[in-house]
Legacy VTK file of the C-alpha trace (Angstrom):
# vtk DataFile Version 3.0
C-alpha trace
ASCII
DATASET POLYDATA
POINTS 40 float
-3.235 -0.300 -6.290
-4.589 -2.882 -9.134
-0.947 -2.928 -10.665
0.232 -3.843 -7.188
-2.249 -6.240 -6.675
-1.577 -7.854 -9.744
1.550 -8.222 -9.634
1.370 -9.707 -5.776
-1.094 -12.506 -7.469
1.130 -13.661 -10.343
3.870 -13.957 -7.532
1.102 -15.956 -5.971
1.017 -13.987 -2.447
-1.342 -15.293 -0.039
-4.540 -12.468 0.142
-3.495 -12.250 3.793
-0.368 -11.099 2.904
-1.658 -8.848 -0.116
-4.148 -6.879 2.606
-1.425 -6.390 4.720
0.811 -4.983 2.271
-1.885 -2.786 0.618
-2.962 -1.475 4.271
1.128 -0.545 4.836
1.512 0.896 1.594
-2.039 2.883 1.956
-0.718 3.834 5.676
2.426 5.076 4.705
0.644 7.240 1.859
-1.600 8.489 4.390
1.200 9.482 6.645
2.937 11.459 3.764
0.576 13.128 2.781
0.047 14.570 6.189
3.265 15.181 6.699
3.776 17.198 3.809
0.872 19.833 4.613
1.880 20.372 7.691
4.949 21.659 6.391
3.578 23.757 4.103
LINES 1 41
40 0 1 2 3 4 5 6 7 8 9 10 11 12 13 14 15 16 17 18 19 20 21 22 23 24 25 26 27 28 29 30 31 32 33 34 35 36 37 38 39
């Protein structure tokens, strides 16, 4: 998450932006990881 976040500052993303992105990206994790134990 830090690497991402860096790299979203030195690309100078608004920190609206940057929450959004790190909530989607933490969401979609989230959802992965339950999908794959329900599988197994």
């Amino acid at each position: 998450m830090s690497a991402l976040d860096n790299g979203m500052s030195m690309m100078d993303v608004a920190t609206f932006w940057q929450y959004i992105v790190k909530g989607a990206i933490l969401l979609l994790a989230v959802w992965m990881d339950s999908a794959t134990k329900r599988r197994a």
